[in-house]
C-alpha positions as CSV (number, residue, x, y, z in Angstrom):
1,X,77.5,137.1,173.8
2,X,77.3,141.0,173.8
3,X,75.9,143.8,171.3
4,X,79.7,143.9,170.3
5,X,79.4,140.4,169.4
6,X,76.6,140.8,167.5
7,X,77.6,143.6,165.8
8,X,80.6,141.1,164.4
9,X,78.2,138.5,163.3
10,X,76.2,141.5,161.0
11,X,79.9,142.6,159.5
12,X,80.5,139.0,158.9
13,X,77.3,138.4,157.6
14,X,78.1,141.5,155.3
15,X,81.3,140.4,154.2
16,X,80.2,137.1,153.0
17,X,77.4,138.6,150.9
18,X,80.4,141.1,149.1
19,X,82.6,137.7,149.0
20,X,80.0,136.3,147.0
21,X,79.3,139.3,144.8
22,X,83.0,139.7,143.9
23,X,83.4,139.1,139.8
24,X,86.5,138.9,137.9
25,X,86.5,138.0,134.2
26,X,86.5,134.3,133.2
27,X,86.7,133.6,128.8
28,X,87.8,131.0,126.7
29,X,90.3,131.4,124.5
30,X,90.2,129.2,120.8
31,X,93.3,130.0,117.8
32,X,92.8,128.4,115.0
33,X,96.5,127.9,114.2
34,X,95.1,125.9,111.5
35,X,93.9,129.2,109.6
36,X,97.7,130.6,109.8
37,X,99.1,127.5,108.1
38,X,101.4,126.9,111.1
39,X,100.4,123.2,111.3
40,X,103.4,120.8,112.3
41,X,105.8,124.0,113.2
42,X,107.6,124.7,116.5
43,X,107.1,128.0,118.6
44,X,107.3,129.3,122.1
45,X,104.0,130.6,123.9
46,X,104.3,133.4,125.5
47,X,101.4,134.1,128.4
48,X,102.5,138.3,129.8
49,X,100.9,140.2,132.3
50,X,102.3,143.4,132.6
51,X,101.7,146.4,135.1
52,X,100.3,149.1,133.9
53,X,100.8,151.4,136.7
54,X,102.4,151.6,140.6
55,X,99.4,152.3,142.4
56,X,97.1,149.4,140.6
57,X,95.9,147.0,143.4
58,X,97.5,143.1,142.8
59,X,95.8,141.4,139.6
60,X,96.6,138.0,138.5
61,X,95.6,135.8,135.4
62,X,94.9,131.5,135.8
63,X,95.4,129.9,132.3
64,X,93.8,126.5,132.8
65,X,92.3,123.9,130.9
66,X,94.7,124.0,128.2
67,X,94.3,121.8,125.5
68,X,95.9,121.2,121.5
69,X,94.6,120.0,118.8
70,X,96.8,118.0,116.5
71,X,99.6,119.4,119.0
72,X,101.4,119.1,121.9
73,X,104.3,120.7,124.2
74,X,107.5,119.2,123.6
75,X,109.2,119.8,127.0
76,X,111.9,121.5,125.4
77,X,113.5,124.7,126.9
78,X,111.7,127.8,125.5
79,X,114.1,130.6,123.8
80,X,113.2,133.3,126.6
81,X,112.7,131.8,130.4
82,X,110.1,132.3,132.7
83,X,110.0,135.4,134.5
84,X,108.3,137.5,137.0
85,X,105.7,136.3,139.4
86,X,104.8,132.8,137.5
87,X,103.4,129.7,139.4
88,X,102.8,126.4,137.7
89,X,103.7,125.0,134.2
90,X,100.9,124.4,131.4
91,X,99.3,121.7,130.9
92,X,97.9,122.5,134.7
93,X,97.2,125.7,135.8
94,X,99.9,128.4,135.4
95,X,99.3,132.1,137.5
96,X,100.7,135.1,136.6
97,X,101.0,138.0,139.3
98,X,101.7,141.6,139.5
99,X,102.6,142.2,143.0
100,X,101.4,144.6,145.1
101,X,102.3,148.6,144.9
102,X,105.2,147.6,147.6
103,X,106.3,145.0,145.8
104,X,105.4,145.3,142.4
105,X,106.1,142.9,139.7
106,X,106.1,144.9,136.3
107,X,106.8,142.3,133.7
108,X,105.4,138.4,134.5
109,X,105.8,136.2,131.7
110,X,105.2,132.7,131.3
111,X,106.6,130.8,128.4
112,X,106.6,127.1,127.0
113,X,107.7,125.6,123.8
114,X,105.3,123.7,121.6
115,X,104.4,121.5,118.1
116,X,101.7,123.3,116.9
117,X,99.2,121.8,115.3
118,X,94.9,123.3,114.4
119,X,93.6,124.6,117.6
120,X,94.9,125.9,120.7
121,X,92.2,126.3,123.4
122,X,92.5,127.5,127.4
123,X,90.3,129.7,129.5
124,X,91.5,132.8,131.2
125,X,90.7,134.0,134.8
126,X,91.6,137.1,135.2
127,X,91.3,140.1,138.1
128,X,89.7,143.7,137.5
129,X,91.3,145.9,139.2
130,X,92.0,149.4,137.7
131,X,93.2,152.7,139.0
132,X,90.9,155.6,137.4
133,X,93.6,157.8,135.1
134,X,96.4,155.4,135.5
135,X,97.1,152.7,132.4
136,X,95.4,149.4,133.1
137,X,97.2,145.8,133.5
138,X,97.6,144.2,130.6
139,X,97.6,140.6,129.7
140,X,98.8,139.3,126.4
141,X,99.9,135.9,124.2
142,X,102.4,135.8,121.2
143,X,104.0,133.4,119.5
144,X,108.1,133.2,119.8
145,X,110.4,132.0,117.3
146,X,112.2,129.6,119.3
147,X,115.4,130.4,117.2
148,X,115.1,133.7,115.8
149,X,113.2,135.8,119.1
150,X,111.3,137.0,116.7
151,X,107.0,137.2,117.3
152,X,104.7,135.9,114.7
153,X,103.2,138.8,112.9
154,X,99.7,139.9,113.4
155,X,97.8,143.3,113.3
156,X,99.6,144.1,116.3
157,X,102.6,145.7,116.3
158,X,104.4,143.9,119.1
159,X,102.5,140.9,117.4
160,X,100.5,139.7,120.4
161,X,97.4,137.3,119.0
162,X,95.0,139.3,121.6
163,X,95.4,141.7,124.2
164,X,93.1,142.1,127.4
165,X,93.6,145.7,129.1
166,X,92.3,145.0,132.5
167,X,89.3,147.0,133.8
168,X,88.7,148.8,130.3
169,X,85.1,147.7,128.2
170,X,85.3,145.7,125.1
171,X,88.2,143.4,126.0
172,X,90.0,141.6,124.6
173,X,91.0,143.2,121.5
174,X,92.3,140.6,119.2
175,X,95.0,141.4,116.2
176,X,95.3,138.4,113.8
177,X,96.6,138.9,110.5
178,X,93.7,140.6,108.4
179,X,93.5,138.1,106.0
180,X,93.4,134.7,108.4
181,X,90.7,135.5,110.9
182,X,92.3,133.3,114.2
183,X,90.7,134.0,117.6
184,X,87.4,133.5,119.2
185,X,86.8,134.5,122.5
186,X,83.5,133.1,124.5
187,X,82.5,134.1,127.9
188,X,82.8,131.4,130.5
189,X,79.4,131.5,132.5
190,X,80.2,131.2,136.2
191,X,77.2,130.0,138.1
192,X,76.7,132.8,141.1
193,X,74.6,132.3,143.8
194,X,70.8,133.1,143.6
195,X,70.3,136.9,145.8
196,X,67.7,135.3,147.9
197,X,70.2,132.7,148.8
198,X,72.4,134.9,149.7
199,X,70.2,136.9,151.9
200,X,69.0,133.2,153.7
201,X,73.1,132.9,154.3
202,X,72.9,136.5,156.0
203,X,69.9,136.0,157.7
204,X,71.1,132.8,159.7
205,X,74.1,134.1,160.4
206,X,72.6,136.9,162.3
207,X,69.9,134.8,164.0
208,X,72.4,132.9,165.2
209,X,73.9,136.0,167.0
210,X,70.5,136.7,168.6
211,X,69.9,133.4,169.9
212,X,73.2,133.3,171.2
213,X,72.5,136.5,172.9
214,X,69.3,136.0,174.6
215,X,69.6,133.3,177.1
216,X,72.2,135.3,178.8
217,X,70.5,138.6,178.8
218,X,67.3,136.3,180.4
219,X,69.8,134.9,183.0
220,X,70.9,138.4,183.9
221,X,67.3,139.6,184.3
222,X,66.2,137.1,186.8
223,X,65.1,137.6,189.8
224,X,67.9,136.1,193.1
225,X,66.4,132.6,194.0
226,X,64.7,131.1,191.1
């Protein structure tokens, strides 16, 4: 094993260490559909992420560990299909994705039709990247009238319940109607790996490249004969 060699072991060694130091933004979502009256009714969910700007490196957003209260999803047909880059179907884990600036996916939306009934809960996973002076990714929820098309109102003008402009401080903002209070939002605390931990990982990595390297160098330094 050469100095070449080595030298890979300290890039790898660095690489894990930015691996593990790479954050994206993990919160739990809770609507109190109870608060909006909207008990017992029937509505699509609408999950978009939406691509803010060409250049923007790929983000995605994980819905998981969706859960209703008093509710359920009915399995029927939503108004307004699927579309864009959308893996999965709630209640497991459903990814949205915007591509990549050559193959860009402006508009991803996920949606699913569901009997409402006091509390809908998920967590969000979301990516951070953000091109200074360009606008940010966006991720966003509404509620569709399954008959009509028509969003349930809230502060919002489009009527989404909260939306998270990716990269941007003081996200999400939410928009419920003034007078019914309806989302909480709660960091989701990741557990990340202690520093000195991470130094032991980089450490052995590298002292594994040494000891690799020095029983050839002493084979190629002794003397004819021995």
């Amino acid at each position: 094993m050469g100095i070449n060699s080595l030298t890979r072991w300290g890039f790898l060694a660095a690489a894990l260490l930015l691996v593990f130091e790479v954050r994206a933004t993990s919160i739990r979502i809770d609507i109190n559909t109870a608060a909006l009256g909207l008990n017992g009714s029937n509505w699509d969910l609408a999950f978009d992420l939406t691509r803010g700007a060409l250049e923007t490196p790929t983000n995605t957003a994980t819905v998981s560990g969706y859960a209703m209260t008093g509710g359920s999803l009915t399995g029927t047909p939503p108004l307004f299909p699927s579309s864009g880059n959308v893996t999965g179907n709630l209640p497991g884990n459903v990814t949205l994705d915007t591509g990549d600036p050559i193959n860009p996916s402006f508009f991803n939306e996920y949606n699913v039709n569901a009997n409402l009934g006091s509390l809908i809960s998920f967590v969000l996973d979301l990516t951070d990247n953000k091109t200074s002076g360009l606008d940010p990714d966006t991720f966003a929820l509404f509620l569709v009238n399954p008959t009509t098309g028509d969003t349930f109102p809230t502060a919002d003008p489009t009527g989404a319940f909260f939306v998270y402009s990716i990269g941007n401080a003081n996200q999400p903002a939410t928009f419920c109607p003034i007078t019914a209070p309806c989302v909480v939002v709660s960091p989701v605390v990741v557990a990340a790996p202690e520093p000195g931990g991470l130094a032991l990982v980089a450490a052995a990595l590298l002292a594994l490249g040494i000891v690799r390297l020095r029983p050839r160098k002493l084979l190629s330094t002794a003397p004819l004969g021995t």
